[in-house]
Every structure is written in C-alpha cells, then in structure tokens.
DRENDO-1510 file (C-alpha; in Angstrom, 1 decimal, always signed):
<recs>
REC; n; res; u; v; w
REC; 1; UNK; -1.1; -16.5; -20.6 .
REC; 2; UNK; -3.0; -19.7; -21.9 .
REC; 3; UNK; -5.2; -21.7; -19.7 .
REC; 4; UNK; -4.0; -25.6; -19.5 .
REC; 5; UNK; -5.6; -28.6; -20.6 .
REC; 6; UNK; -4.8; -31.6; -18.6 .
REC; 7; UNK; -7.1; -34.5; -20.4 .
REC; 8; UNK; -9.4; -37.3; -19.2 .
REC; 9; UNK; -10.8; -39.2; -21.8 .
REC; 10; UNK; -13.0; -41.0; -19.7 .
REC; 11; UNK; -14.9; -38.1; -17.5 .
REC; 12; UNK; -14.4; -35.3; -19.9 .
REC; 13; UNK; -11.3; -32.1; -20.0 .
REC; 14; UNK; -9.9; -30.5; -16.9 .
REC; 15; UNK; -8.8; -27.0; -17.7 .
REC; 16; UNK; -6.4; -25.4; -15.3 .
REC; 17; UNK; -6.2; -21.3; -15.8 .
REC; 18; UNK; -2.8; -19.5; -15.7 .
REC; 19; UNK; -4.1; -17.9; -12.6 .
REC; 20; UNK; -4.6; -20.8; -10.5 .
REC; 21; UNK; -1.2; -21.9; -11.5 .
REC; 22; UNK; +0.3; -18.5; -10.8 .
REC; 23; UNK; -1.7; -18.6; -7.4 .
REC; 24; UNK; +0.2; -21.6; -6.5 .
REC; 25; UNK; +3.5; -20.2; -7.6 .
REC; 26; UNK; +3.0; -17.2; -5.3 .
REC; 27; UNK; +2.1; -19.0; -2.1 .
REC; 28; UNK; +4.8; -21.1; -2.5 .
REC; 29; UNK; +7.5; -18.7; -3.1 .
REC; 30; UNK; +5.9; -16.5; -0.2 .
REC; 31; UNK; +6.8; -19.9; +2.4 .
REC; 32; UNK; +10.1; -19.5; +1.8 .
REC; 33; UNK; +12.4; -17.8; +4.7 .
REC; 34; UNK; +14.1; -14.9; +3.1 .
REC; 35; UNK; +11.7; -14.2; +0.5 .
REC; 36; UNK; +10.1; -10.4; +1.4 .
REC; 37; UNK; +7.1; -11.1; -2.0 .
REC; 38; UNK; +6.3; -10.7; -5.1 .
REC; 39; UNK; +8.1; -7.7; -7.4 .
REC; 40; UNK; +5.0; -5.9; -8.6 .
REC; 41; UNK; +5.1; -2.7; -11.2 .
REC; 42; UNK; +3.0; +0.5; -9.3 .
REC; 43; UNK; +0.3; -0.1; -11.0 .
REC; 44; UNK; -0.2; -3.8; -10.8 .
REC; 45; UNK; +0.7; -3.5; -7.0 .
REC; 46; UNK; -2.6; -1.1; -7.0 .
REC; 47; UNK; -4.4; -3.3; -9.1 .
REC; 48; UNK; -3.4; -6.2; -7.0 .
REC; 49; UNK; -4.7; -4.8; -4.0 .
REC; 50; UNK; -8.1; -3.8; -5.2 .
REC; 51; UNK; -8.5; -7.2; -7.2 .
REC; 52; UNK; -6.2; -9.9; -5.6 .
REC; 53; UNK; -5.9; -11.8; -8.6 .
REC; 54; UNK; -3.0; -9.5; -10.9 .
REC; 55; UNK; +0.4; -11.6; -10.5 .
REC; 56; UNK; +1.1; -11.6; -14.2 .
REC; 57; UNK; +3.5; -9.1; -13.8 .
REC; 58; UNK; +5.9; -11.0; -11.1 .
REC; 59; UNK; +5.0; -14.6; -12.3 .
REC; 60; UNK; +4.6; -15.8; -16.1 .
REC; 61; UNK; +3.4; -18.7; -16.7 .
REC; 62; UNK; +4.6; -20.7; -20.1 .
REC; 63; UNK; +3.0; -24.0; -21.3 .
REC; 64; UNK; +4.1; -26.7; -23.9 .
REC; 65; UNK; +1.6; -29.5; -23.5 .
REC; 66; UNK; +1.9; -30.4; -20.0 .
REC; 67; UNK; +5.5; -28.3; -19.3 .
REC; 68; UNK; +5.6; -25.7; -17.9 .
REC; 69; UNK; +8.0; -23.1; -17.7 .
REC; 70; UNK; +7.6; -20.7; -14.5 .
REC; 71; UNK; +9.2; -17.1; -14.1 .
REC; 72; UNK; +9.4; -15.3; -10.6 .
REC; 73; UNK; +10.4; -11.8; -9.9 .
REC; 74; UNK; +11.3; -11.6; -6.1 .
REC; 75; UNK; +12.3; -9.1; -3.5 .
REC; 76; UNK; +14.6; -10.5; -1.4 .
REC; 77; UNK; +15.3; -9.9; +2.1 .
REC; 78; UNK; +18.8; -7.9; +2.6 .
REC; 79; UNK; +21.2; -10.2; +4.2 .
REC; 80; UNK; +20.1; -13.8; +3.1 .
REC; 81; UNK; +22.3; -15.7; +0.5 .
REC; 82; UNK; +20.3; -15.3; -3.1 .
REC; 83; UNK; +21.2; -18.7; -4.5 .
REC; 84; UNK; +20.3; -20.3; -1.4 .
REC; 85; UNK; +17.0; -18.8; -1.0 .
REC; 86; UNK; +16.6; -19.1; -5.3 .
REC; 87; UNK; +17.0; -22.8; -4.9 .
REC; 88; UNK; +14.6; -23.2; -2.6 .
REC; 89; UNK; +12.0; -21.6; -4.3 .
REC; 90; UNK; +12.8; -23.5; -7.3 .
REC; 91; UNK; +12.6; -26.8; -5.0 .
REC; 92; UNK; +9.5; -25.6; -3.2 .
REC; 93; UNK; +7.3; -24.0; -6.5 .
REC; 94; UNK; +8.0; -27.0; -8.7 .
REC; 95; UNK; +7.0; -29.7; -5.7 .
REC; 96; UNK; +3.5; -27.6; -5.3 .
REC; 97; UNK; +2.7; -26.8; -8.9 .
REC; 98; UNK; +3.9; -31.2; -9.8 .
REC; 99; UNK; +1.9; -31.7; -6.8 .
REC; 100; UNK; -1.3; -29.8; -7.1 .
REC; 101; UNK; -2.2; -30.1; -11.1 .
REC; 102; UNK; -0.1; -33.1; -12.1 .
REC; 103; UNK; +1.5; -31.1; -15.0 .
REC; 104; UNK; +5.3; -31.3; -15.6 .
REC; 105; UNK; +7.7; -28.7; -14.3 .
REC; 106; UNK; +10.6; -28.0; -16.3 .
REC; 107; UNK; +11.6; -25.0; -15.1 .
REC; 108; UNK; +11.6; -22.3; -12.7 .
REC; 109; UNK; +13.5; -19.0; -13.1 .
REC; 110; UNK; +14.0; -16.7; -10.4 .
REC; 111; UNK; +14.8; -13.1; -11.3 .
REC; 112; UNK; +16.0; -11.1; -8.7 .
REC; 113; UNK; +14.3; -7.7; -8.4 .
REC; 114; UNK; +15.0; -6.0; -5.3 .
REC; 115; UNK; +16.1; -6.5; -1.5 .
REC; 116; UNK; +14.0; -5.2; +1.0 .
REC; 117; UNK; +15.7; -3.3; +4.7 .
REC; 118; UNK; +12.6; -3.9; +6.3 .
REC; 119; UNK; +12.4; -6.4; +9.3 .
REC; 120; UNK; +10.1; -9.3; +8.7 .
REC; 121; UNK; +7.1; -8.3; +10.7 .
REC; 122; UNK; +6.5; -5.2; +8.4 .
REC; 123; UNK; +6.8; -7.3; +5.2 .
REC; 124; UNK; +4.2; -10.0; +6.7 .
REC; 125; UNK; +1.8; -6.9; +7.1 .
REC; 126; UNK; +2.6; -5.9; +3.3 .
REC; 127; UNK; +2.3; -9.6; +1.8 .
REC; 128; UNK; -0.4; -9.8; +3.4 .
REC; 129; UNK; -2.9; -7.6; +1.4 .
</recs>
C-alpha cells in the first residue's frame, strides 16, 4: 500500500494514507444489509483486535494517480442474494471513498469469502471489536 497525494498548489500537499482509505472502505461495506464483515486471515483477525487498524488483508487498496482500485473480501450472510448485496457495496464504497477524499473510483471488486449461519445480533457483537 502507498499513501495518496491529492495536490493543492496553493496551500501545500494533502496526503491520504491507504489506511484511512481502507477505513472508509470497511465502514461502508459493514452498512450494508447482508454483509456479516470483513474476511480476515487468524492472524490478522488477532492482530486486528489488539491494534484496530490491520484491514490490509480483507481490503487492498491500489492507486494510479487519483484512481483507485478497491478490493473487498466479505463474509456474507447465508440466505441473501450475493450480486445483490455485491452491488451495493460497490454502489455504497465508491459514493463514500468519491465522497470523502475526492479521489476517483474506478473500481471495486468484491470477493466472496465465506457465508456466515449466525443470526445478525451475534455478528453485530463480532463486527463490533
């Protein structure tokens, strides 16, 4: 991951991190109905929970000037349609990356890793963390 330079000749450079960006991806994909998270390795889902900040395994982030190119693994909930759902994260990350650091979505590729059985009060407790 590479940080992001958005320019302003007249003040100075604003440099967005990968981080910030992939914080925005996950919040947005977690608003989605039918979405149970993030698909996390063991040991990033431990290292996740002690520092918060380690989403580089479920969301990469890939720049060209100011493109970007977003991937998301999910876990899906069992029962919802997956293209459905996959749209509307697509719909719902690009509109809050566009909107929040005026950088140019050009894609956003959802990888399916998993469907989750649980009911969605026990996945709010586990997103949560």
């Amino acid at each position: 991951m590479s940080d992001i330079n958005v320019a302003n000749e007249q003040y100075g450079e604003i440099i967005i991190s990968d981080e910030v960006i992939a914080t925005i991806v996950s919040v947005a994909t977690r608003e989605i109905s039918g979405i149970s998270g993030l698909s996390l390795s063991i040991a990033s889902e431990i290292a996740s929970k002690i520092t918060k900040k380690n989403l580089s395994n479920a969301i990469k982030i890939s720049t060209n000037d100011k493109n970007v190119t977003i991937d998301i693994r999910v876990v899906i909930e069992y029962g919802v349609r997956i293209p459905d759902v996959s749209w509307e994260v697509q719909q719902n990350v690009k509109k809050a990356v566009e909107l929040m650091s005026d950088l140019n979505v050009e894609r956003v590729n959802i990888i399916v890793d998993g469907v989750s059985f649980e009911s969605s009060e026990d996945n709010s407790d586990k997103n949560s963390n």
